[in-house]
C-alpha positions as CSV (number, residue, x, y, z in Angstrom):
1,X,13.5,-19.8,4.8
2,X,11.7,-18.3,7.7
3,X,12.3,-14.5,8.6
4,X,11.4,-12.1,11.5
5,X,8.8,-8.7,10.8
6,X,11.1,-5.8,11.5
7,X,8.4,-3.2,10.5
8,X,5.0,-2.7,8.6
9,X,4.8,0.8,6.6
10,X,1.6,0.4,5.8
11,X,-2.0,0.5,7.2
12,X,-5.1,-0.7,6.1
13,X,-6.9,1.2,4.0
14,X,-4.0,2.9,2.4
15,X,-3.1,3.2,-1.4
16,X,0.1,1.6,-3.0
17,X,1.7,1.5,-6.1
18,X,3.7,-1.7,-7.6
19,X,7.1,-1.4,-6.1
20,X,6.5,0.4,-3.1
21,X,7.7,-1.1,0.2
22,X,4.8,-2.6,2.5
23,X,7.1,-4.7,5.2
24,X,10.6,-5.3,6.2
25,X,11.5,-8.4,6.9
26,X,15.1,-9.8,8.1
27,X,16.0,-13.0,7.3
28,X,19.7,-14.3,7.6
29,X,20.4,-11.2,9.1
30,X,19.3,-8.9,6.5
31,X,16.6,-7.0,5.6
32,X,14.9,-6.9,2.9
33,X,11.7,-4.7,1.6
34,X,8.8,-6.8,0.7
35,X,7.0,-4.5,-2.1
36,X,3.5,-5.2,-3.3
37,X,3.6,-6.8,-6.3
38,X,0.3,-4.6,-7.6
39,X,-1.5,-1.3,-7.2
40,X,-4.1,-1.1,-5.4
41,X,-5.7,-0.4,-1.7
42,X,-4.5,-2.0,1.4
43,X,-7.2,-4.6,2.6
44,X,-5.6,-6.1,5.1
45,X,-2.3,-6.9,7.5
46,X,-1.7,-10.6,8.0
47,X,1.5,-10.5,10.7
48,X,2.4,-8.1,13.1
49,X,5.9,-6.7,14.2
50,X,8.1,-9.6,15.4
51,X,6.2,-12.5,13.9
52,X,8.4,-15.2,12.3
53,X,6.8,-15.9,8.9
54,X,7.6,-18.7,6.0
55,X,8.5,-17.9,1.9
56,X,4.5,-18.8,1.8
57,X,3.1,-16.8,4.1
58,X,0.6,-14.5,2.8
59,X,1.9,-11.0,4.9
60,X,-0.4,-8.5,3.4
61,X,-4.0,-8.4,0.7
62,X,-4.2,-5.4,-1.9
63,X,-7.4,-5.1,-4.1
């Protein structure tokens, strides 16, 4: 189901931990946080704010 960037809280370069919120996304109008799914450092940002992105889309890489 395709959904709409509402925000990006992270940068590249930054740390996160499992759990932590890297986008919003609203879908169905709702939002929901998308949280990395490992530790690690921000390598880099796939979308931008307002991009419409599919359930496959890769939105973010952590290393």
């Amino acid at each position: 189901m395709p959904g709409t960037i509402l925000d990006i809280k992270v940068a590249v370069g930054d740390t996160v931990s499992r759990g932590q919120t890297v986008v919003i996304l609203e879908a169905m109008k709702m939002e929901n946080d998308i949280v990395a799914s490992c530790d690690g450092k921000i390598t880099s940002i796939l979308v931008s704010k307002g991009d419409t992105v599919n359930s496959d889309d890769v939105l973010v890489t952590i290393a």
